[in-house]
C-alpha positions in Angstrom: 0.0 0.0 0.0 1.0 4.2 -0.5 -0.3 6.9 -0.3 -2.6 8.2 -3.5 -1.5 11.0 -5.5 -2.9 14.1 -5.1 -2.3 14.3 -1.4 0.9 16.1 0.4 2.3 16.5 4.2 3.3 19.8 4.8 4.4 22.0 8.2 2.4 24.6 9.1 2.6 26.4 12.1 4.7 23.3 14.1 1.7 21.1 12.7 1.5 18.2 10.2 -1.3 19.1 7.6 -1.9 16.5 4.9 -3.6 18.5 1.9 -5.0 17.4 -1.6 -3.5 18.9 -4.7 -4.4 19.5 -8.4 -7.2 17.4 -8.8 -8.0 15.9 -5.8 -9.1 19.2 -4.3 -12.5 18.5 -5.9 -13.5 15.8 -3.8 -11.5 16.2 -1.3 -12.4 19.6 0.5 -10.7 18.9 3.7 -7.1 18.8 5.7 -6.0 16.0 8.0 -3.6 16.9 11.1 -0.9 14.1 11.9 1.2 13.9 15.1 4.9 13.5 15.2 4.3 9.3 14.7 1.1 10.3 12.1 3.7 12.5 9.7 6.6 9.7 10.1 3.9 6.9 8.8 2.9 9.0 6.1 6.4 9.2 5.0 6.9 5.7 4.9 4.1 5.7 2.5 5.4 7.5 -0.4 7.0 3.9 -1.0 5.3 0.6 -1.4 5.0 -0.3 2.4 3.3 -3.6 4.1 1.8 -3.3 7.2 4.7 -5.4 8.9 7.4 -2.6 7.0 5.6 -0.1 8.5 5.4 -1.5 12.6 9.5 -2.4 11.9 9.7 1.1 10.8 7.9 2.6 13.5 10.1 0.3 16.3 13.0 1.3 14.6 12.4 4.8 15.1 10.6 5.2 18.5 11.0 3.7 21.4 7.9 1.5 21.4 6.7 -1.9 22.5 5.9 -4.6 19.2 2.4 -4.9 20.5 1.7 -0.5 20.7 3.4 0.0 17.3 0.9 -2.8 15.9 -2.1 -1.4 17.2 -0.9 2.0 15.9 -0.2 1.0 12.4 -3.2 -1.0 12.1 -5.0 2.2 13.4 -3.5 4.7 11.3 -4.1 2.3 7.9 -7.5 2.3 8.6 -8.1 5.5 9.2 -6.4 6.3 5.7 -8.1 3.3 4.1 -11.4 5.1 5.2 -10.2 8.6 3.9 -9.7 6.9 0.8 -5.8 8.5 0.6 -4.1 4.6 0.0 -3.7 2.7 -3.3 
């Protein structure tokens, strides 16, 4: 899975806004705010990414149990599978 195109992370104001571009602002009229973890996961997804790349990522990055960085990935993919922003 990635993320569509259309859709970019930028830093405004200290905060992590995802935003649509060029066509996707038509049916996509709103912004998403990621935390610190949120933004790093959406970088991983500019790539080709499994669920397990992601969680080996994430433990790799942050000090965090196996069992939180699952719950958190599987969290976060859903949340973008429901926004419709992964391919």
């Amino acid at each position: 899975m990635k993320i569509k195109n259309g859709f970019v992370l930028r830093s405004v104001g200290g905060h992590s806004i995802v935003v649509p571009v060029g066509a996707q602002t038509i049916d996509f009229n709103c912004m998403i705010t990621l935390n610190e973890t949120g933004a790093f996961l959406w970088q991983q997804l500019q790539s080709e990414r499994s669920s397990q790349e992601l969680i080996e990522a994430l433990l790799a990055e942050y000090e965090v149990e196996t069992a939180v960085a699952e719950v958190d990935v599987a969290r976060f993919v859903e949340k973008l599978q429901q926004a419709e922003l992964l391919v």
